[in-house]
C-alpha positions in Angstrom: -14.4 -8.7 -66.2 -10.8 -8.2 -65.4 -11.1 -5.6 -62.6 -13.1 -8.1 -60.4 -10.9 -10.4 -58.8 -8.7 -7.3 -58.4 -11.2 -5.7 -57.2 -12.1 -8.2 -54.8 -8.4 -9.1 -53.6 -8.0 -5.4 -52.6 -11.0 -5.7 -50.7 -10.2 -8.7 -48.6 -6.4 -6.9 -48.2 -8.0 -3.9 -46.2 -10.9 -6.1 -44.4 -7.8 -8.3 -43.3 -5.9 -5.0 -42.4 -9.1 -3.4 -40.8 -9.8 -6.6 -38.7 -5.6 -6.6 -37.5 -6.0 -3.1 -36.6 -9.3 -3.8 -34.8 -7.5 -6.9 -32.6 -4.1 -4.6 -31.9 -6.6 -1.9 -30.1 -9.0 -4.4 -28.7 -5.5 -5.9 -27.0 -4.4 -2.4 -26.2 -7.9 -1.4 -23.9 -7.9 -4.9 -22.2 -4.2 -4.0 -21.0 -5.4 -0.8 -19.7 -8.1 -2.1 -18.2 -6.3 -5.0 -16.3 -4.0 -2.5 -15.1 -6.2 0.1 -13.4 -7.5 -1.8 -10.5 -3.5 -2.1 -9.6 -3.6 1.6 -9.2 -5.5 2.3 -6.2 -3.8 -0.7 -4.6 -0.8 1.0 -3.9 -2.7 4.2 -2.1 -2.0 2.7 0.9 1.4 1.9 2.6 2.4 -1.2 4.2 5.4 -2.3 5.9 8.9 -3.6 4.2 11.0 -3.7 7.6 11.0 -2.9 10.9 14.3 -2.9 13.6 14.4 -5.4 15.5 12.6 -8.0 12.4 9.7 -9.4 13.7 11.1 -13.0 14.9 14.3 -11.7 15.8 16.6 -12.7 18.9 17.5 -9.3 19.8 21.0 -10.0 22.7 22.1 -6.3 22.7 19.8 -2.8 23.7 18.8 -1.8 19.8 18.2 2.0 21.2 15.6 2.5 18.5 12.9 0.8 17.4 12.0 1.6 13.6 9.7 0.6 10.8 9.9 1.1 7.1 6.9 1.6 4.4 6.7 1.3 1.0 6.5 5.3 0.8 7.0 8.6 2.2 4.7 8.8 5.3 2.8 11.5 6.4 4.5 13.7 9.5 1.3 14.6 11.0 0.8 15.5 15.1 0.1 12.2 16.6 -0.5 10.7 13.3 2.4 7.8 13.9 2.4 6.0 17.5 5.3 3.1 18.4 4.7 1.6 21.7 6.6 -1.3 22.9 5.4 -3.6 25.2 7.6 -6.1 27.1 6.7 -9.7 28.3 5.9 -8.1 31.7 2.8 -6.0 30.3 4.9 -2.9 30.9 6.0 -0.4 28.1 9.2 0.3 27.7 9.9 4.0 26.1 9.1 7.6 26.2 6.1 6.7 23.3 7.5 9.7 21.3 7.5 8.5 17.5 9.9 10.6 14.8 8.9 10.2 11.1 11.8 10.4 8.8 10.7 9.8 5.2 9.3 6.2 4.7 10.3 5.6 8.2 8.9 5.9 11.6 11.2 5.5 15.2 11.0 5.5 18.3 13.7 5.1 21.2 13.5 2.5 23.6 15.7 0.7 26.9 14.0 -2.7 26.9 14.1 -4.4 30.2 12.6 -8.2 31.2 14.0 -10.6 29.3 10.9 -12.0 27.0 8.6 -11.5 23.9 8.2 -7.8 23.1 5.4 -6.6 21.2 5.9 -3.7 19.3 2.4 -2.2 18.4 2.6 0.8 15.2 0.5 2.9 14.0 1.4 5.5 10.8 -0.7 8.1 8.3 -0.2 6.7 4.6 0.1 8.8 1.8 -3.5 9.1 1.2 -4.5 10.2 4.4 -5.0 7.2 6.1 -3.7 5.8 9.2 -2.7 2.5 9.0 -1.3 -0.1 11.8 0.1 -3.4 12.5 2.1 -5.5 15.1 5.6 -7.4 15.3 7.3 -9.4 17.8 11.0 -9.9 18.8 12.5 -12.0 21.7 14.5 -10.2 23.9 17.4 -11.9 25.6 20.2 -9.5 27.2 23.7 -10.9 26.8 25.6 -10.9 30.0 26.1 -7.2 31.7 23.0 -5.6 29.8 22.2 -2.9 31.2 18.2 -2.8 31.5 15.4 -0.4 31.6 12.8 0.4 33.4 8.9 -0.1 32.4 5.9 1.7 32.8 2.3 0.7 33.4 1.1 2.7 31.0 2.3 4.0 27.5 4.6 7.4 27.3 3.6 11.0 27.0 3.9 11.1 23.5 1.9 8.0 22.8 -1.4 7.4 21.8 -4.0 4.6 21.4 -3.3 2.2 19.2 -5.9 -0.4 17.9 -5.2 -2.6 15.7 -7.6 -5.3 15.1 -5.7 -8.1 13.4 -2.4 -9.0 15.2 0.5 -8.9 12.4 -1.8 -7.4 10.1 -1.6 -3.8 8.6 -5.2 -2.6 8.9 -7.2 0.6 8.4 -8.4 2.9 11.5 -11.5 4.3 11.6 -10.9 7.1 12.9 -12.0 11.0 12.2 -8.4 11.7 10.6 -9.1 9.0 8.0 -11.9 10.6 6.6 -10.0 13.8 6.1 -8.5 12.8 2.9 -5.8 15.9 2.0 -6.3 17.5 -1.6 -3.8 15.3 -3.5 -5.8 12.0 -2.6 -9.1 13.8 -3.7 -7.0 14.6 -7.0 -5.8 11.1 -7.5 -9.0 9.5 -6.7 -10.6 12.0 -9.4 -7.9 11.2 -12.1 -8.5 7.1 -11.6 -12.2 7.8 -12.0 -11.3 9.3 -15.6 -9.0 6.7 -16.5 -12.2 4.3 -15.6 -14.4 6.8 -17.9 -11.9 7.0 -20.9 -11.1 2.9 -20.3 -14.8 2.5 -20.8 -15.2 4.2 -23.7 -12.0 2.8 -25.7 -13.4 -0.5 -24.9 -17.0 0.0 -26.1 -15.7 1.7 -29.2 -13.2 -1.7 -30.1 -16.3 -3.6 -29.5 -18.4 -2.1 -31.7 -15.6 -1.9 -34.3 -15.1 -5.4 -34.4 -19.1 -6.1 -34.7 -19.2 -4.4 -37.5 -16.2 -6.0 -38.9 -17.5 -9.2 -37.9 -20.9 -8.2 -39.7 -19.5 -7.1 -42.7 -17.3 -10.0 -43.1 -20.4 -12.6 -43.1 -22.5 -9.9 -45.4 
């Protein structure tokens, strides 16, 4: 007759410790869960700067116009393209873009005074080309030397299309759908994140069922 109520306090101590341990994992799995669709998010890169900033007053020759991403870019053969366009619908450049890092460049002489355009294309990480546009208003101080334009972009330029001004956006292109063997890899490892997310979450949901069920039997 003694043993009961100790019997019965001892059983409520490890429900009480079974339900806390139940809650700590369920939190756990909802973490993880929240957190994975942040990973392929970040596959792409976007733009953090660019020379001259969009918006800018640019009063001296810059030389070189640059962008910078988020990551390291891929230095594929025609992948990146940086073609500046001045007020008077010429471009202004030899089109030929250098990728150094998470940065792409390209030199340029600007010449009538105006809005410039500067129209970028780059291959993110994952195999994608991605593009966008910025402006800058060009006005030469006094004795600026200026450049000459052509109708038509440089040799080492290509196409650029970017269908949302001042947007980064995805190309549909053939080189996009050529993901290289580390994006195949990363998009196999989220899927087993997903997989093992799944399960962890199934198995603290029928864990706390049972607790649940046990408590009102």
């Amino acid at each position: 007759m003694v043993a009961r109520p100790h019997r019965t306090h001892r059983t409520r101590r490890t429900n009480s410790r079974a339900r806390v341990g139940a809650l700590a994992l369920l939190v756990v799995a909802s973490a993880a869960l929240v957190a994975l669709p942040a990973i392929p998010a970040s596959a792409h890169n976007y733009l953090v700067a660019s020379s001259p900033a969009d918006g800018e007053v640019v009063t001296e020759q810059p030389g070189v116009i640059s962008l910078e991403t988020n990551e390291e870019l891929l230095d594929v053969e025609g992948g990146a393209v940086i073609q500046v366009q001045g007020p008077d619908g010429l471009y202004y450049g030899d089109g030929c873009t250098e990728v150094v890092g998470v940065s792409a460049q390209t030199v340029a002489e600007l010449g009538t005074p105006g809005v410039y355009t500067v129209t970028w294309r780059v291959v993110s990480t994952d195999g994608h080309p991605v593009s966008g546009t910025w402006s800058f208003d060009w006005q030469p101080a006094e004795g600026v030397a200026l450049g000459e334009g052509s109708a038509e972009p440089g040799a080492c330029g290509g196409d650029v299309a970017v269908s949302t001004p001042g947007a980064a956006t995805e190309e549909p292109t053939d080189e996009a759908t050529e993901e290289p063997a580390d994006a195949s890899s990363g998009s196999a490892s989220l899927d087993a994140l997903w997989i093992v997310g799944g399960v962890l979450l199934a198995a603290v949901a029928a864990l706390g069922t049972w607790l649940l069920m046990r408590r009102r039997t």
